[in-house]
Biopython code that builds the backbone (N, CA, C, O; Angstrom):
import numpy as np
from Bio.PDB.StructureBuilder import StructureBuilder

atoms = [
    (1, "UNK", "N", (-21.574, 8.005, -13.015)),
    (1, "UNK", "CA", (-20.291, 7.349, -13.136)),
    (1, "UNK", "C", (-19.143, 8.343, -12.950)),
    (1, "UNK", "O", (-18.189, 8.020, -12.243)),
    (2, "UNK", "N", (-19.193, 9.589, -13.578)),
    (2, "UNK", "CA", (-18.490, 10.614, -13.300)),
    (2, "UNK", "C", (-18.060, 10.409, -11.715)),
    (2, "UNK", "O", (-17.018, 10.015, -11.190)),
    (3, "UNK", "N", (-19.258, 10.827, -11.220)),
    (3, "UNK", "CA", (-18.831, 11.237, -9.908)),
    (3, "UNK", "C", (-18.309, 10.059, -8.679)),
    (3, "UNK", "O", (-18.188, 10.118, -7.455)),
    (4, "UNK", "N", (-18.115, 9.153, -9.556)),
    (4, "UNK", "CA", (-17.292, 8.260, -8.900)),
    (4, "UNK", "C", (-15.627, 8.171, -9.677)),
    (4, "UNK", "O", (-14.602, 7.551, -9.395)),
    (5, "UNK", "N", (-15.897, 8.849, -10.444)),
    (5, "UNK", "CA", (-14.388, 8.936, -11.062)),
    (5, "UNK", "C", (-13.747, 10.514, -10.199)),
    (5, "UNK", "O", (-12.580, 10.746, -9.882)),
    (6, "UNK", "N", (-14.781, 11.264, -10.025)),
    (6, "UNK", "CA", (-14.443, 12.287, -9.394)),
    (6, "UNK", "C", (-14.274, 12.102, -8.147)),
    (6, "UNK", "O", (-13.443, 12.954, -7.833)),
    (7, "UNK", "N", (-14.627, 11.346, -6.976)),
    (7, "UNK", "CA", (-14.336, 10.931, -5.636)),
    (7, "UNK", "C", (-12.926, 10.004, -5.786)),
    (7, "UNK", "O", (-12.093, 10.225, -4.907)),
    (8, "UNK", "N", (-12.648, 9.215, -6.579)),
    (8, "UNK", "CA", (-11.594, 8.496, -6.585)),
    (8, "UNK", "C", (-10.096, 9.622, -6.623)),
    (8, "UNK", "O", (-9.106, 9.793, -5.912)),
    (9, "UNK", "N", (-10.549, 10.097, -7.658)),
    (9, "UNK", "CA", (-9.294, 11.463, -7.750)),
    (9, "UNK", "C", (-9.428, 12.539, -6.424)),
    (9, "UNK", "O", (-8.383, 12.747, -5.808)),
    (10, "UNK", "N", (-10.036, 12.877, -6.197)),
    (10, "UNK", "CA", (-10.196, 13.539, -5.133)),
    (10, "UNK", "C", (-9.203, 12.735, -4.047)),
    (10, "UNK", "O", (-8.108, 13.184, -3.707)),
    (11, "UNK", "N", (-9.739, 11.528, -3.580)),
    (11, "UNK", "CA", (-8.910, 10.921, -2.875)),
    (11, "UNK", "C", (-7.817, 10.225, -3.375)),
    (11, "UNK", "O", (-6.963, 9.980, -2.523)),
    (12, "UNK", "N", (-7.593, 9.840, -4.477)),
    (12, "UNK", "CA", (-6.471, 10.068, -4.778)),
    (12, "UNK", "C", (-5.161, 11.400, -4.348)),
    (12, "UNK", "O", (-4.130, 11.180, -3.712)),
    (13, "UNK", "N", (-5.548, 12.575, -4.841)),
    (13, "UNK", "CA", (-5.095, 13.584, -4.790)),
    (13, "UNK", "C", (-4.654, 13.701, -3.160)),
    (13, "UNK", "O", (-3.498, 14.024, -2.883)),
    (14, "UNK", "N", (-5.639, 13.421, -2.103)),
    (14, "UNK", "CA", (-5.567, 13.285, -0.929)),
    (14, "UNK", "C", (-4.339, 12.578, -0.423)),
    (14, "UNK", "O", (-3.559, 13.239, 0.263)),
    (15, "UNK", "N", (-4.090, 11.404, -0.659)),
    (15, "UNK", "CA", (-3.494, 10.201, -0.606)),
    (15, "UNK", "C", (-1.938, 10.508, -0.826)),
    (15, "UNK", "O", (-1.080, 10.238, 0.014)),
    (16, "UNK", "N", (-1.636, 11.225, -2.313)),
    (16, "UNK", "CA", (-0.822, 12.060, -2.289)),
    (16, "UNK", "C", (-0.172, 12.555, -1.898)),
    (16, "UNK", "O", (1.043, 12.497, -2.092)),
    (17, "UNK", "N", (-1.101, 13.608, -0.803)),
    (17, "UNK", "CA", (-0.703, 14.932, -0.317)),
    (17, "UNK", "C", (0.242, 13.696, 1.401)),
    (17, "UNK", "O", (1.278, 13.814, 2.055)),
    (18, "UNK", "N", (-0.722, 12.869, 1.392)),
    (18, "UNK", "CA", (-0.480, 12.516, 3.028)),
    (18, "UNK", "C", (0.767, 11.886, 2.766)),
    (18, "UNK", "O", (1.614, 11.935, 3.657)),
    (19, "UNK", "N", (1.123, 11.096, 1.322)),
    (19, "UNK", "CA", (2.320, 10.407, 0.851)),
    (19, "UNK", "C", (3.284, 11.525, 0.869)),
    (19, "UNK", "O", (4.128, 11.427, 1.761)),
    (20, "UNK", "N", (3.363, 12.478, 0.171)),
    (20, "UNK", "CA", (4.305, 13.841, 0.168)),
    (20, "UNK", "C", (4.628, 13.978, 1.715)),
    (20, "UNK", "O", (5.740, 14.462, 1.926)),
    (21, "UNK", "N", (3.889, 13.655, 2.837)),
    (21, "UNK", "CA", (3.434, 14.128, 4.248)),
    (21, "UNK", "C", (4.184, 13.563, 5.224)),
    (21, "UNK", "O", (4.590, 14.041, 6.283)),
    (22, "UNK", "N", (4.342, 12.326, 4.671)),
    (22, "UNK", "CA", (4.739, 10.643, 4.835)),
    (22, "UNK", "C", (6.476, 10.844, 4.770)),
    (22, "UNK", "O", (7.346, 10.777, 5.638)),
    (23, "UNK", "N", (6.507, 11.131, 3.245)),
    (23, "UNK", "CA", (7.740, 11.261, 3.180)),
    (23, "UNK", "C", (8.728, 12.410, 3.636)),
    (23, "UNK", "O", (9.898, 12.030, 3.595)),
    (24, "UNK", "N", (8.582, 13.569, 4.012)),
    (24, "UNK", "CA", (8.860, 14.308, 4.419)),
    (24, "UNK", "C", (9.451, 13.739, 6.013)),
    (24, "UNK", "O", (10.607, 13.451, 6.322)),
    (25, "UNK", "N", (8.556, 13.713, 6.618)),
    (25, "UNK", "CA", (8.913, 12.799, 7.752)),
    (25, "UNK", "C", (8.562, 13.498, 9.144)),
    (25, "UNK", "O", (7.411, 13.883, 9.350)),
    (26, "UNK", "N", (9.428, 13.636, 9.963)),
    (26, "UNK", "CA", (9.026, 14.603, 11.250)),
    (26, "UNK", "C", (10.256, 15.583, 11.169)),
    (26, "UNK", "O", (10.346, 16.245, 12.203)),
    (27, "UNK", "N", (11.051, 15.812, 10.408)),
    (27, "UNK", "CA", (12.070, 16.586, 10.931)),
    (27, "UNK", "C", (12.233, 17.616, 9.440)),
    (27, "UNK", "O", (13.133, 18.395, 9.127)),
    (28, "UNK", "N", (10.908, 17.219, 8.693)),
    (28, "UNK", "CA", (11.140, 17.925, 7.620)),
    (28, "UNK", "C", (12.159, 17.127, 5.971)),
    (28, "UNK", "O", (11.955, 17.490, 4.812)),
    (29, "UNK", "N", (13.039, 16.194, 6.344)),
    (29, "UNK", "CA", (13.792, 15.991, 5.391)),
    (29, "UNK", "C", (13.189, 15.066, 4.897)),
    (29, "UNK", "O", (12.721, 14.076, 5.459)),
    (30, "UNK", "N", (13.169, 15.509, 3.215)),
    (30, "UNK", "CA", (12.219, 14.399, 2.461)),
    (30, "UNK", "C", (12.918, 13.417, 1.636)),
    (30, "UNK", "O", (13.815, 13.539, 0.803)),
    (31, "UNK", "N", (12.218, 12.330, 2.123)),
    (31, "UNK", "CA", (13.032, 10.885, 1.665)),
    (31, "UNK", "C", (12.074, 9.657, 1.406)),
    (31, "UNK", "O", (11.109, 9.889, 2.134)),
    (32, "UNK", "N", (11.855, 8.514, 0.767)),
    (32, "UNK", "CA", (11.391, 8.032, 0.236)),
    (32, "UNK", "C", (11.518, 6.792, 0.942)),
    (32, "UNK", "O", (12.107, 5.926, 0.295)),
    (33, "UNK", "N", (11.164, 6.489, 1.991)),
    (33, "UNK", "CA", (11.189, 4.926, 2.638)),
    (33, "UNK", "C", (10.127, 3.679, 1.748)),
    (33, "UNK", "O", (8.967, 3.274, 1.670)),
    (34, "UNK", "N", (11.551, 3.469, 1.181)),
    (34, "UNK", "CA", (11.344, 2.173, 0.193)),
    (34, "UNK", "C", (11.142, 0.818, 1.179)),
    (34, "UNK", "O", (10.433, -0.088, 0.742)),
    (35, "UNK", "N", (11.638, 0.708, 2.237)),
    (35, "UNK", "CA", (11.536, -0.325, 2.559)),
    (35, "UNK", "C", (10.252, -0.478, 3.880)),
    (35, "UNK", "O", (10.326, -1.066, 4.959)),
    (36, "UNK", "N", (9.130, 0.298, 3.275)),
    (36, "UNK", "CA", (8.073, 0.427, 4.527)),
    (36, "UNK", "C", (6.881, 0.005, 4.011)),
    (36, "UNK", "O", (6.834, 0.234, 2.803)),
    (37, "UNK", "N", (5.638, -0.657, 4.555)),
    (37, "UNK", "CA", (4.754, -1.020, 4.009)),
    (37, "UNK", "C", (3.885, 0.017, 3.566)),
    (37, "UNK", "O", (3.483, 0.152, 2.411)),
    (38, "UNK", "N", (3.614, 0.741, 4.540)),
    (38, "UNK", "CA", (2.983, 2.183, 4.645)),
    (38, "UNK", "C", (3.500, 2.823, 3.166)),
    (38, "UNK", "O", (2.641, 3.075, 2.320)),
    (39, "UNK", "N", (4.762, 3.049, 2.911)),
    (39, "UNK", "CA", (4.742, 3.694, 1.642)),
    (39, "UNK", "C", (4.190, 2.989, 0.256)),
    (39, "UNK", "O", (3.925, 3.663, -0.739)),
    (40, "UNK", "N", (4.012, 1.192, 0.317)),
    (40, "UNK", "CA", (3.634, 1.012, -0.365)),
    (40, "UNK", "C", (2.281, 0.997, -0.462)),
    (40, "UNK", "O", (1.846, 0.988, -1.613)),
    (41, "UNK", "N", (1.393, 0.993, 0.542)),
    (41, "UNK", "CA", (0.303, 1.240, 0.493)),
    (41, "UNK", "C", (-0.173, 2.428, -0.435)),
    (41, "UNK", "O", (-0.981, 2.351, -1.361)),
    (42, "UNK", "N", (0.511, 3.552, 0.020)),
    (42, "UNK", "CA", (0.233, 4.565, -0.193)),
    (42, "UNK", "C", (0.071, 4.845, -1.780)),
    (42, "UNK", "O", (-0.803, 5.433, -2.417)),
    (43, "UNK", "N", (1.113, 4.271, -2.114)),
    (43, "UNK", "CA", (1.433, 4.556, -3.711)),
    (43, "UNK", "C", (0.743, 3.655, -3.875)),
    (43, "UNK", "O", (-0.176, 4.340, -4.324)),
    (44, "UNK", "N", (0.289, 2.507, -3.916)),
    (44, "UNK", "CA", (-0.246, 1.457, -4.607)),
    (44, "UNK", "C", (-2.430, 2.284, -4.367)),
    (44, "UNK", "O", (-3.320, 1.932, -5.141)),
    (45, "UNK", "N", (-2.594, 2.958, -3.575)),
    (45, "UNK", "CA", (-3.878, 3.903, -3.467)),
    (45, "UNK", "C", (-3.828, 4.971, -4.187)),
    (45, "UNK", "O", (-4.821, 5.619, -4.514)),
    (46, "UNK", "N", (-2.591, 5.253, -4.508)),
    (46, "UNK", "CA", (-2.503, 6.404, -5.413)),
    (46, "UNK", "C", (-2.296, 5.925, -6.977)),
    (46, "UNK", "O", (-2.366, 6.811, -7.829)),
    (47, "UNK", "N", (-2.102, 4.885, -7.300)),
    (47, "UNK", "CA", (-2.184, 4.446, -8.882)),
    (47, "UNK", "C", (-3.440, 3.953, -9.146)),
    (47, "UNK", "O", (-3.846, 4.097, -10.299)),
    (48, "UNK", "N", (-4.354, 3.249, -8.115)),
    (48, "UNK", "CA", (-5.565, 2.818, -8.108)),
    (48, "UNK", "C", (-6.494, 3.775, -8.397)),
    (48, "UNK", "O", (-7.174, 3.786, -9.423)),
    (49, "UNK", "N", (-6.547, 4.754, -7.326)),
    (49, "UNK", "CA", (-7.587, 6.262, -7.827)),
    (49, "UNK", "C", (-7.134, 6.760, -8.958)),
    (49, "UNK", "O", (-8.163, 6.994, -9.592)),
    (50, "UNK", "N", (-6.017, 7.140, -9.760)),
    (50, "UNK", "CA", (-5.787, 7.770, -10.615)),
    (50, "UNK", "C", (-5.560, 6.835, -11.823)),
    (50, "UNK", "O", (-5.662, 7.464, -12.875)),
    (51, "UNK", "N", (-5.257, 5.397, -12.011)),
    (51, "UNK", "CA", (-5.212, 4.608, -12.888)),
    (51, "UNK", "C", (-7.190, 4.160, -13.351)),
    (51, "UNK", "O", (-7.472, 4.092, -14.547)),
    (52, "UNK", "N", (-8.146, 3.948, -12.441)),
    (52, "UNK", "CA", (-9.120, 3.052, -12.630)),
    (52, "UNK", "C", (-9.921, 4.666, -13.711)),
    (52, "UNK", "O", (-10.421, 4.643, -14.836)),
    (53, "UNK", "N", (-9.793, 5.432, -13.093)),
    (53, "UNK", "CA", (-10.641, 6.317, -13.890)),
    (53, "UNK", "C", (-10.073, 6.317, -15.136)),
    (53, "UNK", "O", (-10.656, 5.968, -16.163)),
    (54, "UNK", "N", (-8.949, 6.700, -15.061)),
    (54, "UNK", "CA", (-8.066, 7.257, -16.333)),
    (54, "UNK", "C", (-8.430, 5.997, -17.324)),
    (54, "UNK", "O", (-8.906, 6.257, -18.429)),
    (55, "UNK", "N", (-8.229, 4.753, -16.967)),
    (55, "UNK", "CA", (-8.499, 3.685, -17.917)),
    (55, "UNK", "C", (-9.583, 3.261, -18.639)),
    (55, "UNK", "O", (-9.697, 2.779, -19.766)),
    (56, "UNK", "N", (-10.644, 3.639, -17.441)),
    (56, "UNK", "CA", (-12.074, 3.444, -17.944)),
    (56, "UNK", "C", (-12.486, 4.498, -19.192)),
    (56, "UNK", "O", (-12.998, 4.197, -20.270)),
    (57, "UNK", "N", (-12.118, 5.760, -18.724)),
    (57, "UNK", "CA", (-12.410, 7.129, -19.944)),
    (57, "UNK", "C", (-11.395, 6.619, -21.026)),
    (57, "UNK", "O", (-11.799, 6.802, -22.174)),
    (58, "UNK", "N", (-10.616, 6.238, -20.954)),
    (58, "UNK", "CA", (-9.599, 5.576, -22.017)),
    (58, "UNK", "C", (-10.711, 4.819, -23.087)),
    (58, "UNK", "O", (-11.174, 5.131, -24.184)),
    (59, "UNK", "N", (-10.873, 3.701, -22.196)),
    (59, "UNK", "CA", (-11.836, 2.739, -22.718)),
    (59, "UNK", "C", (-13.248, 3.569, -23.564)),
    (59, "UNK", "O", (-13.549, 3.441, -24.751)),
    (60, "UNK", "N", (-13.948, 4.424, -22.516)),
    (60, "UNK", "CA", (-15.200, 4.625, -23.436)),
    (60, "UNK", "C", (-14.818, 5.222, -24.321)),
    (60, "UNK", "O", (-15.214, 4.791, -25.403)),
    (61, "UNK", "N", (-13.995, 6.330, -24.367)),
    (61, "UNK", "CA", (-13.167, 7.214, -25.883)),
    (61, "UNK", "C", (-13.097, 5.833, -26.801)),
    (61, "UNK", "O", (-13.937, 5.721, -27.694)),
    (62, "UNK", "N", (-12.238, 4.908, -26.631)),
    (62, "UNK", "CA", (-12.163, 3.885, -27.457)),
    (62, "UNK", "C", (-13.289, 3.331, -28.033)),
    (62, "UNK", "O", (-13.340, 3.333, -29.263)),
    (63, "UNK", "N", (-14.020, 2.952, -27.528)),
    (63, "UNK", "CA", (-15.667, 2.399, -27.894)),
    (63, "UNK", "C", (-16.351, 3.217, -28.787)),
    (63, "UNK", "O", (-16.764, 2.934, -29.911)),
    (64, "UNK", "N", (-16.426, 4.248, -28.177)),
    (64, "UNK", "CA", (-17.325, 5.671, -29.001)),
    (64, "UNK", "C", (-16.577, 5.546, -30.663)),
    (64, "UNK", "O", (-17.024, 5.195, -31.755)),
    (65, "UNK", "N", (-14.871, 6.156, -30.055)),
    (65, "UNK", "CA", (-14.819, 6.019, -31.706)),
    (65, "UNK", "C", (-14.771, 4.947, -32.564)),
    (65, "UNK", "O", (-14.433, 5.098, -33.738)),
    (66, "UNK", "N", (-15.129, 3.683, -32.017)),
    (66, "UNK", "CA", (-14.807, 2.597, -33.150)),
    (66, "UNK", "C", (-16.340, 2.737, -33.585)),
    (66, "UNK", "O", (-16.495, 2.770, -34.806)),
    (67, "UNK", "N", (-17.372, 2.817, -32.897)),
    (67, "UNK", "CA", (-18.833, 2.735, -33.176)),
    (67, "UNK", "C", (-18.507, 3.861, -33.923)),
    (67, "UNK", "O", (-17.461, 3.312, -34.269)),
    (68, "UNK", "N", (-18.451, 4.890, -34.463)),
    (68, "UNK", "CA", (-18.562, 5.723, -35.545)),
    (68, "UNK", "C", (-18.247, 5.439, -36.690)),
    (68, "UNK", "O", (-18.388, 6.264, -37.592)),
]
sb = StructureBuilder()
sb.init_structure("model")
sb.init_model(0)
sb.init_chain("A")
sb.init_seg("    ")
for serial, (resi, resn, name, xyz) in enumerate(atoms, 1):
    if name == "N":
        sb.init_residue(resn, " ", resi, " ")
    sb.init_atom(name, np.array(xyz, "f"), 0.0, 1.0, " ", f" {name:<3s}", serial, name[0])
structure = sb.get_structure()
């Protein structure tokens, strides 16, 4: 299970880098095109990889300690 929490971040992290990549643009000046689908993609892949893990380890921490 790990190592599907670990591929998600990984590409997450990826996703990121190409969003940072994205926004930057071709001429170097970095700006945030709010009104593009592409950027929402991007971010909406980047809360997914880094939200599904984070929530799930949330969750089993939670479980573990109530069973004690």
């Amino acid at each position: 299970m790990y190592l599907i929490y670990f591929t998600l971040v990984v590409i997450g992290l990826i996703t990121f880098w190409v969003w940072l990549m994205y926004c930057a643009g071709v001429h170097g000046t970095f700006r945030v095109r709010w009104g593009e689908w592409e950027n929402w993609l991007l971010i909406s892949v980047i809360l997914f990889c880094f939200g599904l893990p984070l929530r799930n380890v949330v969750l089993i921490l939670r479980i573990k300690k109530n069973n004690e």
